[in-house]
C-alpha positions as CSV (number, residue, x, y, z in Angstrom):
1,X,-59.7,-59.8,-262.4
2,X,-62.8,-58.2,-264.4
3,X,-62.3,-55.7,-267.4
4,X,-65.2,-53.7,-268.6
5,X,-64.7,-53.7,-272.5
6,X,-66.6,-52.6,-275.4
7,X,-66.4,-55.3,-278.2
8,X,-65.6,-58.9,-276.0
9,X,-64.3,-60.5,-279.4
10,X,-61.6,-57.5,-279.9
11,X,-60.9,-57.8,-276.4
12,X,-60.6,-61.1,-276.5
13,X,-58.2,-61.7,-279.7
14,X,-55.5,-58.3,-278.2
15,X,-54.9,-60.7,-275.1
16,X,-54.7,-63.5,-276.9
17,X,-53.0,-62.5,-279.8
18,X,-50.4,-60.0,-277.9
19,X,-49.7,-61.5,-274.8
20,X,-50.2,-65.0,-274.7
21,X,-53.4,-65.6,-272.6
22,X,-55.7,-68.3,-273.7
23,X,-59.5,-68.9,-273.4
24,X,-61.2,-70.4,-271.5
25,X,-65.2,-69.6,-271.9
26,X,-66.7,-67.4,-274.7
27,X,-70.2,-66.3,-274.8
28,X,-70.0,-63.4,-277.4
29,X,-71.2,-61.2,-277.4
30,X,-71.2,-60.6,-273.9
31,X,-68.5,-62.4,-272.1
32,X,-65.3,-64.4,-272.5
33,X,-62.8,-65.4,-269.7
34,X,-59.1,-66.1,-270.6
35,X,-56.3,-67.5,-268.7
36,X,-52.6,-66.5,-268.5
37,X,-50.3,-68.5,-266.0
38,X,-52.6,-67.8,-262.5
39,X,-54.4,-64.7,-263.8
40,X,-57.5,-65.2,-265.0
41,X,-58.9,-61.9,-266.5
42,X,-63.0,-62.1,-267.1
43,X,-63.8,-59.8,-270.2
44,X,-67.1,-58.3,-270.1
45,X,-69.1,-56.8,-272.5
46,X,-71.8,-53.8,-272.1
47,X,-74.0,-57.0,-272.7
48,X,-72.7,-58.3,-269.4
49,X,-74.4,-58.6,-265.9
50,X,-71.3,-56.9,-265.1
51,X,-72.2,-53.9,-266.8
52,X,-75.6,-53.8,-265.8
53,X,-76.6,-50.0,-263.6
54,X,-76.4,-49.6,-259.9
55,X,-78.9,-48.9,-258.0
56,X,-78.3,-45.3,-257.6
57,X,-77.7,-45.3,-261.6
58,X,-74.2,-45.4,-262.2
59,X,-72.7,-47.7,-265.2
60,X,-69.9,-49.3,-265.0
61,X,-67.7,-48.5,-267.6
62,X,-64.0,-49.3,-269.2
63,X,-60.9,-47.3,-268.5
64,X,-59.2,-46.3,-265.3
65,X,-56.3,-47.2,-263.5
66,X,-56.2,-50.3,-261.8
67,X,-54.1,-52.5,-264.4
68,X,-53.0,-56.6,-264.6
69,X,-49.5,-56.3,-264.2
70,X,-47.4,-58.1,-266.8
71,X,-43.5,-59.1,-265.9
72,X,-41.6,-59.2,-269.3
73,X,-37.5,-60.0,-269.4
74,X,-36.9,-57.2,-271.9
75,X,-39.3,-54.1,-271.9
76,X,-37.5,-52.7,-274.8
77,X,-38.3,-56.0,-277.3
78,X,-42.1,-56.1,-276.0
79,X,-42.5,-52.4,-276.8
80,X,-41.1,-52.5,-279.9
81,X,-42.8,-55.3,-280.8
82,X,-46.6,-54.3,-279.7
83,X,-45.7,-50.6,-280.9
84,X,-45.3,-52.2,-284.7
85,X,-48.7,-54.1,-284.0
86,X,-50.5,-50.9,-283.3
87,X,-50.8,-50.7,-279.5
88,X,-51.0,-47.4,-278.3
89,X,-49.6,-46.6,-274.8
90,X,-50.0,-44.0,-272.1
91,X,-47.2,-43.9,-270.9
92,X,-42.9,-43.9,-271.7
93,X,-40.8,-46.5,-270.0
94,X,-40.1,-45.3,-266.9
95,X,-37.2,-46.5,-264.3
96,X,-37.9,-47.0,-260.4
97,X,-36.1,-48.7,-257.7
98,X,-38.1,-52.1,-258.7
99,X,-37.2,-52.1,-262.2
100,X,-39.0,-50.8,-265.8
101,X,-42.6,-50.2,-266.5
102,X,-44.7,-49.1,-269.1
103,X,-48.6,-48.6,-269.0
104,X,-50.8,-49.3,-272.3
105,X,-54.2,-49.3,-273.3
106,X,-56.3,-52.1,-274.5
107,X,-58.9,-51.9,-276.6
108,X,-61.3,-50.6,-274.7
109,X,-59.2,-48.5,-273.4
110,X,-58.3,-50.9,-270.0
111,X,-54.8,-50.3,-268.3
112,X,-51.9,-52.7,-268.9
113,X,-48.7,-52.5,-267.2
114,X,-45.7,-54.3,-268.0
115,X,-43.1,-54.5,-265.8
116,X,-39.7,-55.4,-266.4
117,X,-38.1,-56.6,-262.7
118,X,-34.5,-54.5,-261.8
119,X,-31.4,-57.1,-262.7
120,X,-33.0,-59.2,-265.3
């Protein structure tokens, strides 16, 4: 998975430092790639080929919807915990049929979902 970010190095020490991921590559400023389990997220910088314009102009830019989704065994501990590390969230906890999930924002202001599975 790609993320559009502003700053690769902040980018790249939030998903390392909060949830575990390691690197892999780092060519600051422009792009890193880290490595969780099997996800491998690419962070790319607005010094990025990634971020380069289309052809009919557009940028790509950070933000949106589509999200990594995270599985945690206690929502409640993670939030807690990345709420007293400054993490700032878009969404509450809410419940469904599949379990617990709460959306944050990274840095640059990518989705992150974590997801707490029903019955764990």
């Amino acid at each position: 998975m790609r993320y559009l970010v502003d700053d690769v190095a902040t980018a790249l020490a939030f998903y390392t430092t909060h949830f575990g991921f390691t690197p892999i590559t780092t060519f600051l400023p422009a792009f890193a790639d880290v490595r969780r389990g099997n996800l491998r997220l690419l962070l790319s910088g607005p010094d990025s080929s990634a971020a380069r314009p289309m052809p009919d102009g557009r940028r790509p830019q950070a933000g949106g919807w589509n999200r990594i989704h995270l599985i945690v065994a206690d929502i409640d501990t993670e939030v807690a915990r990345l709420r007293a590390d400054g993490v700032g969230f878009r969404s509450d906890v809410i419940s469904g049929p599949g379990g617990r999930q709460i959306v944050l924002d990274d840095p640059a202001g990518n989705p992150v979902e974590l997801f707490e599975p029903a019955g764990s």
